[in-house]
N, C-alpha and C positions, 0 to 999 in steps of 0.2 A: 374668521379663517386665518391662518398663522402663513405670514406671507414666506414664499418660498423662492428660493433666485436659483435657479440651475445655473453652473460654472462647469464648464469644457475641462477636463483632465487632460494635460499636453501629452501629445504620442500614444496617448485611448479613445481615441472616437466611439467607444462602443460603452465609455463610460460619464456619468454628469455627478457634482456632489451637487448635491441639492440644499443651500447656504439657508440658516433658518436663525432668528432672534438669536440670540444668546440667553439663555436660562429653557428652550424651548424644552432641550432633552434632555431636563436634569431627570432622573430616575428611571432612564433608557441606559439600558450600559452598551459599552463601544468598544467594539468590534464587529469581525464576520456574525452573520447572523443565522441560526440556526431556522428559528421560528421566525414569524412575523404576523401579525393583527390581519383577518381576513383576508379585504381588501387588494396587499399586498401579496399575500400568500396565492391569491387567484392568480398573478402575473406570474410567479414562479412558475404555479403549477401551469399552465398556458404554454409557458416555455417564453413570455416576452420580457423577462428578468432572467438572467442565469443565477446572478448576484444579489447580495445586498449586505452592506455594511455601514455602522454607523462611528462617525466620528465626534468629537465634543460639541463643534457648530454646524454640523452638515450629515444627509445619510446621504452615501453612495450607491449608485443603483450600477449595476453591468448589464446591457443587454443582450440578449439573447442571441444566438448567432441565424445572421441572414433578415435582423429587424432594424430600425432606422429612426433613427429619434425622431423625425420631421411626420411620421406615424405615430410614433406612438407615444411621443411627449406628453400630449395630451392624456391621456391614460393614468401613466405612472403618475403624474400631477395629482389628479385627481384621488387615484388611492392611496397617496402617501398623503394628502391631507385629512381622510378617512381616517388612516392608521393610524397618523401624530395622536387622534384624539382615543387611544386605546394604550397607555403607556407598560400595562401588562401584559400585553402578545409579543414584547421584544424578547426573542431568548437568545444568546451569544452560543458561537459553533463551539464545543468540545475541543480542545487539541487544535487550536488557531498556532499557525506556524509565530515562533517566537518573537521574531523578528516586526511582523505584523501587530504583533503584539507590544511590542515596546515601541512600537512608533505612534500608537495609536493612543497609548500609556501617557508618552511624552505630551502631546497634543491636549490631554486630559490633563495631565499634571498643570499646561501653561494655561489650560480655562481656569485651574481652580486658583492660581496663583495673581492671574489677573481679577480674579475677581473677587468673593469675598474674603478667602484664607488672606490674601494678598493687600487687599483693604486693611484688614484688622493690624496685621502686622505695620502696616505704615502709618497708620494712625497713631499709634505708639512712637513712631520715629524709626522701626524699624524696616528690614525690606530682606524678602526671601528670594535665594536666585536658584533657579534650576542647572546643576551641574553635570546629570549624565540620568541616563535611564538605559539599563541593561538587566535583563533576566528576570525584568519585576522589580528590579529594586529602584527605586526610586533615590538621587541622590540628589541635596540641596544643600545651600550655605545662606549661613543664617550672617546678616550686617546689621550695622547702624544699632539701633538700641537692642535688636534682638539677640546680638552677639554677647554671649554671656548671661543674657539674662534668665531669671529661676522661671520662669515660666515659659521659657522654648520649648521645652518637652513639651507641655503640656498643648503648646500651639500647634509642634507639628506631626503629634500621634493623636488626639484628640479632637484636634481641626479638621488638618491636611488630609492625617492618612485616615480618619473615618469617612472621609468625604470622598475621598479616590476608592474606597474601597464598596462605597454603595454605585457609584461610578462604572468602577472597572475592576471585575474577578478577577484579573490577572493581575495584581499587587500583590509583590508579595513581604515586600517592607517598604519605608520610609528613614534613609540615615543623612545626619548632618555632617558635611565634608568637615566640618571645624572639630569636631570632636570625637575623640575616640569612643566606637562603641560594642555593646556588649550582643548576644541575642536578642533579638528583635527588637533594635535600635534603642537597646535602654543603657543608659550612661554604664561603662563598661565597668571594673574593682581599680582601682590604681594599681599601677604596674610599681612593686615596693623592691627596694634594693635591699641586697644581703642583710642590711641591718636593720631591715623591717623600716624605713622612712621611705613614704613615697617621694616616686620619682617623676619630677614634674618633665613634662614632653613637651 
């Protein structure tokens, strides 16, 4: 059974993330949740879930209005450890307001970053730091051995952004603050002066 720690949301009483392993929901994507594995879909339809969202280490549950956790903890517990074991019925809501979505993004960026994308890079000596996330794009800065080197590209569309992308639908790129870039974060043409010699920036 995959141990679960419900955490209190400050200024939500009506809400718990429910804190789970780290690797638990790899192949769950995060956000609001449209669908969900039986189980939990029975608390919706009940009406003792209004909500339900998932985040990188935690799914959030909202409960339902006029219900109480000290009731009905017990419940949710149990079918969200049902559900964990069903990683196909997770479907993300259509048209999640954006902002929800780039927080949620962020959050996903700093699992994939602490953990294996972010391994591999240090292990080489170098180290990827997350610099903004707006709109789906995803921005980072590449240091230490990574900076410069011929195989960053390949680290962080190939690593990073297929891995955010199995992740989380709403990516919609991956760019390095260090270097100027072209459509969909691929090394841009040099910018050539009058006399056709590039112009170094």
């Amino acid at each position: 059974m995959i141990p679960l720690h419900p955490q209190r949301v400050p200024g939500r009483p009506d809400r718990l993330r429910w804190i789970v392993p780290a690797g638990t929901l790899a192949g769950i994507p995060v956000g609001p949740l449209a669908g969900v594995p039986g189980p939990l879909a029975a608390l919706l339809a009940d009406a003792t879930l209004e909500r339900i969202a998932v985040e990188p280490t935690a799914v959030v549950t909202v409960l339902g209005a006029g219900r109480d956790w000290r009731d009905e903890g017990a419940r949710v517990r149990s079918a969200l450890h049902a559900a964990l074991d069903d990683p196909t019925g997770w479907i993300v809501e259509a048209g999640a307001r954006a902002d929800d979505d780039d927080a949620s993004l962020y959050d996903t960026v700093r699992g994939a970053l602490a953990g294996e994308v972010g391994a591999l890079a240090r292990s080489h000596g170098g180290v990827i730091d997350l610099v903004d996330v707006r709109d789906g794009i995803v921005t980072v800065r590449l240091g230490g051995a990574c900076h410069g080197c011929p195989a960053a590209w390949f680290t962080l569309h190939q690593r990073l952004e297929r891995q955010l992308r199995r992740l989380h639908p709403g990516l919609r790129e991956v760019r390095d603050a260090g270097s100027p870039t072209g459509l969909f974060g691929r090394p841009a043409k040099p910018v050539r002066a009058s006399d056709g010699t590039p112009n170094v920036m």
